[in-house]
Each structure stands twice: as C-alpha cells, then as structure tokens.
N, C-alpha and C positions, 0 to 999 in steps of 0.2 A: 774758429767759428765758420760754419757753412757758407758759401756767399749767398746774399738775394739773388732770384732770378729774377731775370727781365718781365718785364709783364707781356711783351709780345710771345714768351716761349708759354705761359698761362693760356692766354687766347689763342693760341695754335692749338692745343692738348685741347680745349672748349670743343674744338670740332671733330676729336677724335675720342666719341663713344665708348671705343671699347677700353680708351687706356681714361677713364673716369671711376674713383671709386668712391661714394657716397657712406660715411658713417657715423654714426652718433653713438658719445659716451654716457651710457646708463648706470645706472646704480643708487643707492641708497645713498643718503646725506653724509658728509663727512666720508666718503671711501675713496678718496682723490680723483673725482672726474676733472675739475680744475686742475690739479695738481700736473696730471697726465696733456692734458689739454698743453699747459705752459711748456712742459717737457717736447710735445711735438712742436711746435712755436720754436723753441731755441733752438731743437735740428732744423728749422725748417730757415731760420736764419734772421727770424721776428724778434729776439728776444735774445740777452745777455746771456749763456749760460749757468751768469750767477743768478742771475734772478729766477728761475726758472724752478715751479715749485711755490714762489711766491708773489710775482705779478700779479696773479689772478686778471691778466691780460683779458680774458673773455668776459670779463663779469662788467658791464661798462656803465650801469648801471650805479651814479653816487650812495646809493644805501644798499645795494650789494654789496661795494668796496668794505662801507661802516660796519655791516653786519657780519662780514666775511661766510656768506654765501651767495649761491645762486639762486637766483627770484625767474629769471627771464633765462630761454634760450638763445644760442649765440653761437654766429657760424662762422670759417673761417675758408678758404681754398687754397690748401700748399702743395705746393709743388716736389715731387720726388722722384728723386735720380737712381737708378743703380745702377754703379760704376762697372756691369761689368758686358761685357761683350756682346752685340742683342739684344739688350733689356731695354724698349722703350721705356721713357718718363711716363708718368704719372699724374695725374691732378687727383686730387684727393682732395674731397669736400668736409671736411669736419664740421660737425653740432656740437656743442658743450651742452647738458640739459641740467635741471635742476635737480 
C-alpha cells in the first residue's frame, strides 16, 4: 500500500499552480464514478486496497450509504508522485458527482 503523505508536502504543492490538476468524474448513474473515485483513494493511500470499489468513501452522506448512490458532490485532494527522475508531484483535486 502507498504511504500517506504528509500534509506539509499538500500545502507546499497549494502554492505551486502549475503542478495543480483540478477534475471531476462524470457519467451516467451506475457506470463507476464511485467505483473509480475509491480506486484513486486506495493509490492515493486513503483506503485498503480491499476495499476499494466498495467504500463508497465519497458518498458521506447516511442515505447515500443506504441507497448506494450519489445524491451530493464530494471532493477530495491527493497527492501524486512519479517515481521517475524530474517529475515534480502533483496535487490533484478530485470531485465525485452524482
């Protein structure tokens, strides 16, 4: 499992613009916007890799949980690395939508 990052390496990336990428998962009911949603969560080091797929971690909402959809938007900020030579990190703003 990926480690958490620190939240000081979050608020350092906040001040740098150009490495921010802002996006939301759209689509029609039932085509795994959650699904996808929980899957970036468990790389991002939020979430079990087992569970992942079925948290429905974004949905925080008590009769979203019951209904097993989303009613309400809901955001998240993870952070991403690539491990390879030069490649600054990331902050990556994720939306879950309904």
């Amino acid at each position: 499992m990926p480690r958490r990052k620190e939240i000081s390496k979050i608020l350092n990336l906040m001040e740098k613009t150009q490495n921010i990428r802002n996006f939301g998962l759209i689509g029609h009911i039932d085509h795994g916007k959650t699904t996808l949603s929980d899957s970036l969560l468990s790389e991002a080091g939020f979430l079990s890799p087992d569970l992942a797929g079925e948290a429905r971690a974004l949905d925080y909402l008590e009769e979203e949980q019951a209904r097993g959809i989303t009613m309400k938007s809901a955001n998240i900020s993870l952070y991403y690395e690539k491990s390879l030579e030069g490649h600054e990190p990331f902050l990556i703003n994720l939306v879950d939508t309904p």
